[in-house]
C-alpha positions in Angstrom: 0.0 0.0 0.0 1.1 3.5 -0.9 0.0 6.3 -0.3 1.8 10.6 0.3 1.9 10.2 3.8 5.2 10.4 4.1 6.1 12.8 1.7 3.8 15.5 3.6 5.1 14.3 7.2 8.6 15.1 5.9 7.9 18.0 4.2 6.3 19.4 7.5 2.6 19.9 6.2 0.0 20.1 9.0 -1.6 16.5 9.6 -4.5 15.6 11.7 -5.4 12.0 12.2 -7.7 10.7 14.7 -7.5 7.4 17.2 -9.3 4.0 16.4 -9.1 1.4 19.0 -12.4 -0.6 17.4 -11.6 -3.7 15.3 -14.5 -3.3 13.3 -13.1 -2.5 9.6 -16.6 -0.6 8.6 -15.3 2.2 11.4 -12.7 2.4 9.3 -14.9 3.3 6.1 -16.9 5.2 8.2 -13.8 7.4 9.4 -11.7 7.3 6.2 -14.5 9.8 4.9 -14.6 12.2 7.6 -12.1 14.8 6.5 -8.8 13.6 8.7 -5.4 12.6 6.7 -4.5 9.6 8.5 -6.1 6.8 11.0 -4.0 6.4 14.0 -4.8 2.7 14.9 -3.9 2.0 18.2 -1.8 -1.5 18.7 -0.3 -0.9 21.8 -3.4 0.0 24.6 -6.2 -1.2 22.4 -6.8 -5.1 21.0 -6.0 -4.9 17.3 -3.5 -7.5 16.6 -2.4 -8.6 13.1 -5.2 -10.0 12.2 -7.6 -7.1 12.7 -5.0 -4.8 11.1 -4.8 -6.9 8.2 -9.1 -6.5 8.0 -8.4 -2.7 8.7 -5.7 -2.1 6.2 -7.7 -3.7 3.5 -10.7 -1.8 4.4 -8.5 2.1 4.9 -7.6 1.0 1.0 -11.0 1.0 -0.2 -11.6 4.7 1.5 -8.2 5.6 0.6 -7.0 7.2 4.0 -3.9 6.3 5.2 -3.0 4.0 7.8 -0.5 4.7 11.0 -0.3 1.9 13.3 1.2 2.0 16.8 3.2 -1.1 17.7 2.5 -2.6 20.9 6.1 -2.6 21.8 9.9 -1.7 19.9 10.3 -5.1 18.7 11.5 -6.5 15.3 8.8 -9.2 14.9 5.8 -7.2 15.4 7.0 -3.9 13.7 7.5 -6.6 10.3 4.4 -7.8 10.5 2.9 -4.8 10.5 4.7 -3.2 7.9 4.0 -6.6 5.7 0.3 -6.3 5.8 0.8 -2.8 4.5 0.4 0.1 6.5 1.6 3.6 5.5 3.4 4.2 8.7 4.0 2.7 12.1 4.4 4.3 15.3 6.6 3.0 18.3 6.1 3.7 21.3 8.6 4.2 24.5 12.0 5.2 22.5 14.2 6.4 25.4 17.6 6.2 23.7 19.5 6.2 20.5 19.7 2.7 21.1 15.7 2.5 21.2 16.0 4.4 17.8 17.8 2.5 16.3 16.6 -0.8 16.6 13.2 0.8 14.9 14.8 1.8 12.3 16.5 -1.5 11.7 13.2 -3.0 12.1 11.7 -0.9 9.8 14.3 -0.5 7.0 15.8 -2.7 4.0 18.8 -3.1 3.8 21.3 -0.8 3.5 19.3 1.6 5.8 18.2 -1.7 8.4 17.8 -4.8 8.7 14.1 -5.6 7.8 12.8 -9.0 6.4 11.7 -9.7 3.2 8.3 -10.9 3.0 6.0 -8.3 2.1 3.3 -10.2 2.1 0.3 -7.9 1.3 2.5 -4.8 1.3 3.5 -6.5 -2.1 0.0 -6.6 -3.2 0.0 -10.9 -2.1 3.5 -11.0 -3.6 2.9 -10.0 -6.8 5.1 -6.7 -7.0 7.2 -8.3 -4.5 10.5 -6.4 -5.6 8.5 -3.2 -6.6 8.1 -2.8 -2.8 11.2 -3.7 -1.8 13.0 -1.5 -3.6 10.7 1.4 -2.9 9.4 0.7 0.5 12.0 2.9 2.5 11.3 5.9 0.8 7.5 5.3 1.1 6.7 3.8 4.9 6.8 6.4 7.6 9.0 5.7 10.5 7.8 7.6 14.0 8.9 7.4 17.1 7.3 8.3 20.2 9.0 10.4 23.0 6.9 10.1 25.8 9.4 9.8 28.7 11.5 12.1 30.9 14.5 10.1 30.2 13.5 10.3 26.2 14.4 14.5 26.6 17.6 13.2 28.3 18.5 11.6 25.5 16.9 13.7 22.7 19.9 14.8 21.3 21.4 11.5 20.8 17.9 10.3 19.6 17.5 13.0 16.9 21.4 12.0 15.2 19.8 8.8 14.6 19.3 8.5 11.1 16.4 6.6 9.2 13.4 7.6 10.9 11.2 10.3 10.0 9.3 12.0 12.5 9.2 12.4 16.4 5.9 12.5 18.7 5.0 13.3 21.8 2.8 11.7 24.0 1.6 14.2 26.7 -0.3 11.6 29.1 3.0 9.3 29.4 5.5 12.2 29.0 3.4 14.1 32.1 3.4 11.3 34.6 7.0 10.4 34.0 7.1 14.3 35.5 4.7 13.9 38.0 2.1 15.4 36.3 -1.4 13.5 35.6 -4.1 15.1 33.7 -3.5 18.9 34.8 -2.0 21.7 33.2 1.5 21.8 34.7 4.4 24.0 34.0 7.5 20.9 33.7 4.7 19.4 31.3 4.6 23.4 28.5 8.1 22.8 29.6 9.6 19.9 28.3 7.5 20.4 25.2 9.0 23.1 24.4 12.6 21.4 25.2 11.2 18.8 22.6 10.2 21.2 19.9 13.4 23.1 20.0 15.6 20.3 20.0 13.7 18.9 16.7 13.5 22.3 15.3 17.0 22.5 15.6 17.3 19.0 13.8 15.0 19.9 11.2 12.5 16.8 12.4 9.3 16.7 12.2 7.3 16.8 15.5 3.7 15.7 16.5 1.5 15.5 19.3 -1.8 14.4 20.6 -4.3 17.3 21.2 -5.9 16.7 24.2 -7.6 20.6 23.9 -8.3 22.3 20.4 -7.6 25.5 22.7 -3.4 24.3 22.7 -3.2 24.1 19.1 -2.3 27.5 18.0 0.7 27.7 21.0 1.7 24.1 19.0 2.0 25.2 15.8 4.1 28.8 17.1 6.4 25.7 18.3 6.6 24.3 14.8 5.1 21.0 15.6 3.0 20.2 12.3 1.4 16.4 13.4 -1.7 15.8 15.2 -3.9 13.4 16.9 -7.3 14.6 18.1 -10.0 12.2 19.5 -11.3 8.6 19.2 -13.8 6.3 18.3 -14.8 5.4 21.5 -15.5 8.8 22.4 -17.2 9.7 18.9 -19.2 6.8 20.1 -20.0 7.8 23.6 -20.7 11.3 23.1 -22.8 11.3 20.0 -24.6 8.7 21.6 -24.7 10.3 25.4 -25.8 13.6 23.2 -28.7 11.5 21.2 -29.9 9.9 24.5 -30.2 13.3 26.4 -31.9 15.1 23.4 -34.3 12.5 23.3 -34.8 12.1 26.8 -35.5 16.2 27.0 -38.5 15.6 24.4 -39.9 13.3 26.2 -40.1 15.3 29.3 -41.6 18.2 27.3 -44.4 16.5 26.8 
């Protein structure tokens, strides 16, 4: 599967993608026409093995969004099989060191770049432009890695020489306990972002974030961060349905 996602993450165009933590591959037609340039599917705090992802990827094709999948963990084994059944990108979670880097990028690479395995079993459309993808796969899969970890900033320089992957992220939640911080605004929280924006402005990479308030985005974007996650299924879910209950629950009542 191809798609420009890369090219625009590089290039430092504005993205918005959204989470899906559902298995069901008609969310993922449902989604792939609502307007967002990417479907972050969420591997690592939400059920969707391979299997699902191989329903999901086949079904993000036929809207023609791309996909981003977050690994459950930095290992070689599940970032292949992702990247096999054809996803656009993959996100990995917990990278604390150059060391943490690089093994993604390994993982995630042909060789000369890495060390990935050749099977691209779907990625290859079933095999049957098997060396088609090969040879173009590293300049069209997305590499990001997620900084979510006081020991990640740290290390952020060492991270950031790294070479082969192309984008960094930030995961507020994660990155605010690891402070001490859970769910509030919080000075050391606007603080390390910013370290974290500088340090990839200065190293020309691409930064992203998950929005947890519309209201932050305009002080994100003055930071040069260009990437964004905003929302969920489950909450599309539970509000539009909390919304439809009270509505209709207020009629009744007015009569």
């Amino acid at each position: 599967m191809t798609s420009d996602l890369r090219t625009r993450l590089r290039a430092g165009e504005p993205l918005i993608g959204t989470w899906v933590s559902l298995g069901d591959p008609a969310l993922i037609e449902v989604l792939g026409g609502s307007g967002f340039d990417f479907l972050l599917l969420d591997g690592e705090h939400a059920p969707l093995d391979e299997r699902t992802l191989l329903h999901q990827a086949i079904a993000a094709k036929a809207a023609g969004v791309p996909v981003m999948y977050r690994v459950r963990s930095n290992e070689t084994a599940r970032l292949k099989i992702a990247l096999d059944l054809g996803v656009d990108a993959v996100l990995v979670p917990w990278v604390n060191s150059a060391e943490d880097a690089r093994q993604a990028v390994a993982a995630t690479r042909y060789p000369p770049l890495g060390e990935r395995g050749i099977g691209p079993w779907r990625a290859s459309n079933y095999y049957a432009e098997f060396w088609e993808h090969v040879k173009r796969a590293n300049e069209e899969v997305a590499l990001v890695i997620q900084i979510e970890q006081a020991r990640a900033i740290d290390a952020l320089e060492e991270i950031l020489a790294v070479e082969g992957f192309d984008a960094a992220y930030i995961g507020p939640a994660d990155l605010g306990a690891s402070l001490g911080v859970f769910g509030e605004p919080d000075p050391r929280l606007d603080e390390a972002i910013a370290r974290i924006s500088a340090a990839c402005r200065a190293a020309a990479m691409p930064l992203g974030i998950d929005l947890v308030d519309l209201a932050l985005l305009p002080g994100f974007r003055a930071q040069g961060i260009s990437l964004f996650t905003y929302g969920a299924d489950v909450s599309y879910l539970s509000e539009g349905a909390g919304a439809a209950a009270a509505a209709l629950r207020a009629a009744l009542d007015e009569e």
